[in-house]
N, C-alpha and C positions, 0 to 999 in steps of 0.2 A: 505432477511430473512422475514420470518412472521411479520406482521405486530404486530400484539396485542402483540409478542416476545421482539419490540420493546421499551415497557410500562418499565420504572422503577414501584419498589415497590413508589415512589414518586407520578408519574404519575399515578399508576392505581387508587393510596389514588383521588385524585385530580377529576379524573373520576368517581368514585362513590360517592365521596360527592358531586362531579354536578351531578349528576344526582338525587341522594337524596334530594340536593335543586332544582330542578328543578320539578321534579314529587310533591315537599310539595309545592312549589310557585305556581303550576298549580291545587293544590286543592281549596287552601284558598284564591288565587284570588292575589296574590301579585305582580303586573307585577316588581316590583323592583328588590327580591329577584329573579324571574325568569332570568332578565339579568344577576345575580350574578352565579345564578347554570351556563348555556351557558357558561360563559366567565371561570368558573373553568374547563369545558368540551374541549371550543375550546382551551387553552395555552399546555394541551399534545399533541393535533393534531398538533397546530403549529411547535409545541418543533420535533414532529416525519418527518414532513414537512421539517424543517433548516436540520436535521442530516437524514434524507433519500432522499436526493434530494440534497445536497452538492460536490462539487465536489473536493474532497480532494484528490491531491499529495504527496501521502508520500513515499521516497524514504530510506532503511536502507541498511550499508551496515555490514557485520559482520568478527568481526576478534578473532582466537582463537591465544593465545599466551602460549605456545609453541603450536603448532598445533597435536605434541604428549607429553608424558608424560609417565615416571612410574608409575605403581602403588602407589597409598598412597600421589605423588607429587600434588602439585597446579597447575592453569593455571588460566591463568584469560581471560574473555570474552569480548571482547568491540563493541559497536554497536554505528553507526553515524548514527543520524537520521536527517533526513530535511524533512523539511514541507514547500510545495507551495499552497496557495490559498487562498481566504480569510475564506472560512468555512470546518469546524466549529471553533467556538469559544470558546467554552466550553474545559471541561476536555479531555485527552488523557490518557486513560491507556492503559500502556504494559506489558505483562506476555511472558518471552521467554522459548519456550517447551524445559527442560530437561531431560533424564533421571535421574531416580533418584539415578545409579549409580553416577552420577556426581554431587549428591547435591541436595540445595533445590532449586524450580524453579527460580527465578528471577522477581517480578513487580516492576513497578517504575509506575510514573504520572509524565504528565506535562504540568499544567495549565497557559497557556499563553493564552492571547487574542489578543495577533498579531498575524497576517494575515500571515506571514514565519516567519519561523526561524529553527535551524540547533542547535543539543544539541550531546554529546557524554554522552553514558554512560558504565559504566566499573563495573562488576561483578565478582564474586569468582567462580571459578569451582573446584571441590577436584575429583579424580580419585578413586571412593572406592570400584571397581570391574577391573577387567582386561577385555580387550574388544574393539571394535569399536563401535561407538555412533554416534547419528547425530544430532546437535543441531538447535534449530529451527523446525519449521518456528515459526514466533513473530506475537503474536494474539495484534490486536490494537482495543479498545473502545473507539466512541468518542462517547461524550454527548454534550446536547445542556446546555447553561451555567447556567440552572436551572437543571438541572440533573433528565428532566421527560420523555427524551428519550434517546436510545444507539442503539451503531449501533456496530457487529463486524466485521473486517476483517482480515485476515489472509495472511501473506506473503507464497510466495510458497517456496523462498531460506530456504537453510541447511545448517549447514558444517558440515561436518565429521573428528571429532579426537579420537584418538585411545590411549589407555590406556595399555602399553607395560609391561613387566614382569620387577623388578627389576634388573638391571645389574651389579655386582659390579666387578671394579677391582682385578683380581687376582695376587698375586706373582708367580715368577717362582717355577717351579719344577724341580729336576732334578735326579728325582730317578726313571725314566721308561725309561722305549724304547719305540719308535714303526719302526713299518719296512711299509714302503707303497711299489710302485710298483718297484721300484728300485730295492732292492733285494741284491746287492754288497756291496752297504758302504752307512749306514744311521748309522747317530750319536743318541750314545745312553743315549742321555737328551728326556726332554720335556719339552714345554712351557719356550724354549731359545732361542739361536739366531739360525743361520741358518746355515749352514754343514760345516766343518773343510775348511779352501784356501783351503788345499794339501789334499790330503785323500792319504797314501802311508799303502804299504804292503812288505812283506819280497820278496826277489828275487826268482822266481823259474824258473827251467829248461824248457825253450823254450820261457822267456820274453823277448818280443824286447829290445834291450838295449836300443833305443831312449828312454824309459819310467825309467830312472834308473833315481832317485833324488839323486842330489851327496850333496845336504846339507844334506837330514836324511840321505844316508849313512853315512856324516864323522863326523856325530853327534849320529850315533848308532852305528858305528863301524862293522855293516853289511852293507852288499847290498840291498838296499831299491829300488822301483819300485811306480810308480804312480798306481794307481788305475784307471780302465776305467772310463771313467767320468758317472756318475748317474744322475738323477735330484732328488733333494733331494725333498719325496714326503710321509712322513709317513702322517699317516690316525689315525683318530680317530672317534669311535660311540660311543655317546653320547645316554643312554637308559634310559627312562623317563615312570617312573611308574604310568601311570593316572586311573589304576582302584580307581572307588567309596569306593570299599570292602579295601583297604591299606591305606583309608588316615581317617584323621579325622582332626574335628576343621573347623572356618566359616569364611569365607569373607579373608582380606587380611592377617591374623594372621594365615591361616589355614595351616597344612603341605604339601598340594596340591601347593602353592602358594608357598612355601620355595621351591619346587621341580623344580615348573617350572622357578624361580627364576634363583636358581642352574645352571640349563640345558641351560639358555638363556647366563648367566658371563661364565659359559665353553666353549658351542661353544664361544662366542665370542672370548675367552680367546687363544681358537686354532686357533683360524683362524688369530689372528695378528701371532702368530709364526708358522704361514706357516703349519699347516696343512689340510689334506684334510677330512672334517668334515660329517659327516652325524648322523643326530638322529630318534631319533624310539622312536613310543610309543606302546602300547600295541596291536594296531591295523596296525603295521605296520609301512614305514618308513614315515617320516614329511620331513626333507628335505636332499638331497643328493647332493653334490658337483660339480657332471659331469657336466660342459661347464658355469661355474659359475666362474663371477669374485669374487676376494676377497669381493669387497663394493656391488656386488650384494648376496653375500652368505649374508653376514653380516642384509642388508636388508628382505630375506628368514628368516632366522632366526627372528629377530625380528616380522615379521609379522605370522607368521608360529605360533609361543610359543605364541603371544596377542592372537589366536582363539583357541588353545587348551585347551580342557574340559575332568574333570573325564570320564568315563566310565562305565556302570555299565553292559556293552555285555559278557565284559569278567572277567571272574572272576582268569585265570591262564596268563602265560609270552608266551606259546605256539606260537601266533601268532608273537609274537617279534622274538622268536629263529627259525622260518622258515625264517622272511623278516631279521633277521642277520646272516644266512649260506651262500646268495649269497655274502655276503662279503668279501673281500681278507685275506688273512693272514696275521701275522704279525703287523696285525693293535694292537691298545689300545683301550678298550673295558671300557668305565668311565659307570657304571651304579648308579641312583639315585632312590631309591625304597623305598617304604612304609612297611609296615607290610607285613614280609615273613615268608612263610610256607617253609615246604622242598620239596613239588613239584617247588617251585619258586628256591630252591635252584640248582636245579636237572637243569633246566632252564638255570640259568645263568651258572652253571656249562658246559653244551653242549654249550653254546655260545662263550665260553671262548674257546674251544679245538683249537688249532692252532693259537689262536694270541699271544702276544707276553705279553701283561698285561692286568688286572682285577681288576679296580679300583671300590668298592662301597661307595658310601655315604647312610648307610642307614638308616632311619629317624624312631624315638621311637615317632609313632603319638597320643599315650596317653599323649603327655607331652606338646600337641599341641591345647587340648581341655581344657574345667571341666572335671573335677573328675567325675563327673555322667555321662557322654559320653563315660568315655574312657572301654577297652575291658574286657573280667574276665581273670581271671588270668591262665585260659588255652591257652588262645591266645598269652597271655604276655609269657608264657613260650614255647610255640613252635616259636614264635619269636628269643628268646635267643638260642635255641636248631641250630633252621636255620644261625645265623647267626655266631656260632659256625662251624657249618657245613662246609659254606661257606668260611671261614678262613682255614679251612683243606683242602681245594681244591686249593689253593691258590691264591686266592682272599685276593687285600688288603682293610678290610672294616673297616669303621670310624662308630661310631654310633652318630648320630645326635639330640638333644634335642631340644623342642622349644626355647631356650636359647642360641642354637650354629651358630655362624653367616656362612656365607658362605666363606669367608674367612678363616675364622677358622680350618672348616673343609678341606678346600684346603689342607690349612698346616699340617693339620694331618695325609692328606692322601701321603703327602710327607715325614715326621718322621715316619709313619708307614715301607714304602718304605727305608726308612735309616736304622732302627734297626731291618728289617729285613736281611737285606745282608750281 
């Protein structure tokens, strides 16, 4: 680094008042005071000398714990540091780079005047954006132990932790169907266990008799027949609202945040009971199921919902309802949406033709902001009009306040399902 860069506000004081007694000693003849000026001039040169020309070891290593996180959750930081050599002697300061989603940065010191030693230190980190971050690298300042020179250096390690959408446990459901590729015999639950032992049907003209189950026959008192065997495979899309124009409200309170929340506790929710999952945002699909394990889906998923952001390209669902027509039939169709007009209704209406359910959660994002944010009251009322709409199509929809947890609404959209049939 530049040298003169090197100067504490200390040392530059020190340097100009030797020189100031230096140039007044040199007028009036005082060779006294002139060694006095010099020797305030030479002790920063020295000071920049001990800390520009030491040969300092310093080794850190860094650990994030948990190395991801929820939104909103803590982790905490910890750094081991050691020190080999005998210089410098003076102060050590650390400042470790965070973003500022993750808080405030972190300095410590540490003034020791032995020659090694080896310190851990352990900090707070808060998750207050969703996202991938990279912490580090650790800026170190050493001074000489009159504090009239510094020196910085800069580690080149990172790490990288990632800041995930809230997940929350759901309860079962069991007021839909879905039908995946199978087609013959899928049970008509959701979010339960896994397809009937027996799957049997009534006997018809030309069934092998090898297939007749003589327990349900002489427990129905007809001729009962196994069913060919299926692989129990229903499918679920998962459609997530990220235009800018449907949401409102800021940071982790916001209803974009409730949304992606929602989307991330569903799929997962589908994927322990054996669904085959894929989700869409307005731009199209995010992640699709084909040639995926369960714990690799599960992983897609979380990492897939930590990078998604509003939108502000698209203002209608359009491009959702082309990248959800190549979709099979039969499937369940959950969508989580912000403020809807009746073009968006008309949308998920064509989305809906042929599968088998129409689940919405959709979110009232005035109740997500202030009052001075939230919409007029034309907006507010083609809102209610849409999601009227959308109920006459039959679509079963929950409306959502900033107040309503995501569980809550789970359950709702399963009593909605109840008291309709």
């Amino acid at each position: 680094m530049s040298v003169l860069r090197m100067l504490t506000s200390r040392g530059w004081t020190l340097v100009i008042l030797g020189a100031i007694v230096t140039v007044a000693a040199m007028l009036f003849g005082q060779n006294d005071l002139l060694w006095l000026g010099l020797l305030l001039i030479a002790l920063p040169a020295v000071a920049m000398v001990m800390v520009g020309r030491s040969r300092m070891s310093l080794a850190v290593e860094r650990r994030l714990n948990p190395a991801r996180a929820p939104l909103g959750e803590r982790l905490r930081g910890s750094l081991t540091l050691t020190k080999r050599g005998s210089l410098p002697l003076g102060l050590l300061q650390f400042e470790e780079a965070i973003p500022r989603q993750l808080g405030r940065r972190p300095r410590f010191t540490v003034h020791r005047f032995a020659g090694e030693w080896s310190r851990q230190v352990n900090y707070p980190l808060e998750g207050l954006e969703r996202g991938r971050y990279q912490v580090g690298p650790l800026l170190v300042r050493a001074t000489d132990p009159f504090g009239l020179a510094k020196m910085d250096r800069r580690f080149a390690s990172t790490r990288e932790t990632m800041i995930t959408p809230r997940i929350v446990p759901l309860s079962s459901m069991g007021s839909a169907t879905g039908q995946g590729q199978s087609g013959d015999s899928t049970p008509q639950r959701i979010g339960l266990v896994g397809a009937d032992d027996v799957l049997v049907r009534e006997y018809r003209a030309g069934d092998d008799v090898r297939r007749i189950h003589w327990r349900s026959t002489a427990r129905r008192d007809e001729l009962m027949v196994r069913r060919e065997e299926q692989a129990w495979d229903p499918s679920v899309s998962v459609l997530l609202d990220n235009r800018s124009s449907a949401h409102a409200g800021m940071g982790q309170d916001s209803s974009f945040e409730w949304a992606v929340s929602a989307a991330a506790s569903v799929a997962m929710h589908m994927i322990s009971s054996g669904y085959r999952l894929s989700i869409l945002d307005t731009e199209g699909p995010l992640v699709d199921a084909d040639r995926l394990t369960p714990d690799e889906l599960r992983e897609s998923v979380a990492l897939t919902l930590t990078d998604v952001t509003m939108t502000s390209h698209n203002t209608s669902l359009a491009t959702m309802v082309r990248a959800a027509t190549g979709h099979q039939t039969g499937e369940v169709l959950i969508a989580i949406t912000g403020r809807l007009s009746r073009d968006d209704v008309h949308a998920l209406v064509a989305m809906r033709s042929h599968r088998a359910q129409g689940l919405a959660m959709v979110l009232d994002v005035d109740t997500f902001t202030a009052r001075r944010f939230r919409g007029d009251e034309s907006l507010a009322g083609e809102h209610e009009a849409a999601i009227d709409l959308l109920r006459r199509h039959a679509w079963r929809v929950v409306e959502v306040t900033g107040t309503t947890t995501i569980d809550e609404a789970w359950r709702s959209l399963d009593r909605v399902g109840v008291s309709t049939r």
